[in-house]
N, C-alpha and C positions, 0 to 999 in steps of 0.2 A: 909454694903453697897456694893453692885455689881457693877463694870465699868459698864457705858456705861448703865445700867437699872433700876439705879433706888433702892431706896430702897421695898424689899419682903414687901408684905404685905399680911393678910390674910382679905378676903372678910365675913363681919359682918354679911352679907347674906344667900348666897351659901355655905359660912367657905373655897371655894379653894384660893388658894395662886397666885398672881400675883405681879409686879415689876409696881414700879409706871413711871419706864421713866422718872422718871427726869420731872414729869407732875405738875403742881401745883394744878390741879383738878382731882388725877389721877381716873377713874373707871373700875370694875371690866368688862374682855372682855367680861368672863362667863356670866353674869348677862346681859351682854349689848344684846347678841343674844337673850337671853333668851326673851331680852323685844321686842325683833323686829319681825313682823310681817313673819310669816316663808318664807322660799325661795318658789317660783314656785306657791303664794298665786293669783287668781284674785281675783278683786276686782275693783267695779264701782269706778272710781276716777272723778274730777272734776280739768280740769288746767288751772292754772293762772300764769301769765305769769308776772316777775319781772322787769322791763323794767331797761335796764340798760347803756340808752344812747347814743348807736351806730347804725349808718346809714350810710349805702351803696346805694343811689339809684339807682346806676345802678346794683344791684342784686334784687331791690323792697326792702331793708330792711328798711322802715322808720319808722318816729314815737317813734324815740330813744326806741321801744322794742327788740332787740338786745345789747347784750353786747360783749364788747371787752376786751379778758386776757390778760396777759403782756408777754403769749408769742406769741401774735398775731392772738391766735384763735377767730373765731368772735362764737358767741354759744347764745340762749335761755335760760337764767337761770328760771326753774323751779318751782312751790310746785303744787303738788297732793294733794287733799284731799280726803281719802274715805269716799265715801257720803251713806253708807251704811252697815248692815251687823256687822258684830264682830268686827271690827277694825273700825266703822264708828268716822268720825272725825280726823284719826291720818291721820299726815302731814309728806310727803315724799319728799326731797328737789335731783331733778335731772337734770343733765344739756343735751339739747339736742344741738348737733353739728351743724356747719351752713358751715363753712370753717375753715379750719388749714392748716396754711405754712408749716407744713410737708408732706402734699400729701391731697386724693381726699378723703380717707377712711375716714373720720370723718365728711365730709360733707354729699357724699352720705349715711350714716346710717340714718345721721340726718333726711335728706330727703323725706329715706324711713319709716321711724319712724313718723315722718308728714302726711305722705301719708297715712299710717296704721291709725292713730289718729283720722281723719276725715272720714276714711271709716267706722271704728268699732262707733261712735259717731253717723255715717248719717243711721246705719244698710246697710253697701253695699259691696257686693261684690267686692274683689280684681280685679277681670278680668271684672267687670260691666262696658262696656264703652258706655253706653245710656246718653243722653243729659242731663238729668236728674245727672248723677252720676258725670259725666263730671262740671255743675254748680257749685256742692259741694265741688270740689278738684279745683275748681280756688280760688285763695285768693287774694282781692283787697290789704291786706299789713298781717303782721306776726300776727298784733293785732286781725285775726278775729280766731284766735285758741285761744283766752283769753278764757275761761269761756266754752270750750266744755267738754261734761260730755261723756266718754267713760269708757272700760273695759280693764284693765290693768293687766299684768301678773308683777308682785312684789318676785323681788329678793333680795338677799344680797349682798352686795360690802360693800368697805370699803371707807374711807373719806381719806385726805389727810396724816390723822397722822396713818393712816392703822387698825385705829377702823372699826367693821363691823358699818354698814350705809345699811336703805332700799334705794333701786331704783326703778323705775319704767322700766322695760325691755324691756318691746313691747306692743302695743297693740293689743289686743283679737281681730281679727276679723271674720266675719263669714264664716263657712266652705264650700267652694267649694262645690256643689252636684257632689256623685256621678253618672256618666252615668247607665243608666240602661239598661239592654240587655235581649231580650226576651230570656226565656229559650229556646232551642232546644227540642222540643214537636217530631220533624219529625222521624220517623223511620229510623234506619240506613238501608245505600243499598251498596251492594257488589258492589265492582267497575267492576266484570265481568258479574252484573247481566244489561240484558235491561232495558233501562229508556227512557218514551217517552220525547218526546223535550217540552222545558219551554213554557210558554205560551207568546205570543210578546211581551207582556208589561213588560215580563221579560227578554227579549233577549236586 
């Protein structure tokens, strides 16, 4: 028996050795990445939204789909489901931010993360700002993000007890075009060679 880790054990699986933590269900870490969908994976996901109670109307949060933690962060709790593909079916449980009394950074992510959600979901560009794109990123309450089906970049983090855990990291949205510039077809001219004058419509 090891302080503090638990009795060694070896994995019936893999055969590597790990410390159960003092866990009463303990499992092998090895094993647990092994079974997790790899880091930097997309994948078409489908979210629904676990309502969990809390309402702020004066931020629009009703419909008790917002939850509140106990150390006052108010957040979205989560499940992904990928609706397609190799991993179609597995369920990815992630919390998106809404506000946190330690400062703005957990809100703003959340927000931008929202905003991503529904653009990769409507197929719209980030800098699309036509009436049309503008419809789509208004939301009458949090509940109308239930059940939108986007494309999702799937990481690894870990859970509370510091097992790896997938998450859902951002969403895929579509790439910016690049600008296109005619080639330079013109002949070069020596700066001390004569050159007649442009034509007006160029002046």
């Amino acid at each position: 028996m090891t302080e503090n880790l638990g009795t060694k054990i070896t994995c019936p699986r893999c055969k590597k050795k790990y410390y159960s933590l003092d866990s009463k269900r303990p499992s092998c870490p090895n094993c647990a990445v092994k079974d997790l969908i790899p880091d930097a994976t997309e994948a078409r996901v489908t979210l629904k939204i676990r309502p969990g109670g809390y309402n702020d109307e004066a931020q629009g949060w009703t419909e008790g789909v917002a939850s509140m933690g106990k150390t006052g962060a108010a957040y979205l709790n989560c499940e992904f489901t990928v609706i397609d593909g190799l991993y179609k079916n597995r369920k990815i449980f992630s919390l998106i931010g809404l506000r946190s009394p330690k400062g703005d950074w957990w809100g703003n992510k959340g927000r931008a993360f929202i905003g991503n959600i529904i653009n990769s979901a409507h197929g719209i560009l980030a800098s699309d700002q036509s009436l049309e794109a503008i419809k789509y990123r208004k939301l009458s309450s949090l509940k109308d993000l239930d059940g939108l089906e986007f494309m999702a970049r799937i990481s690894i983090g870990k859970d509370a007890s510091g097992k790896p855990k997938n998450e859902v990291e951002e969403a895929v949205i579509l790439a910016e075009p690049k600008e296109y510039k005619e080639p330079n077809t013109e002949p070069s001219v020596s700066k001390n060679e004569n050159t007649a004058s442009p034509p007006l419509w160029l002046q």
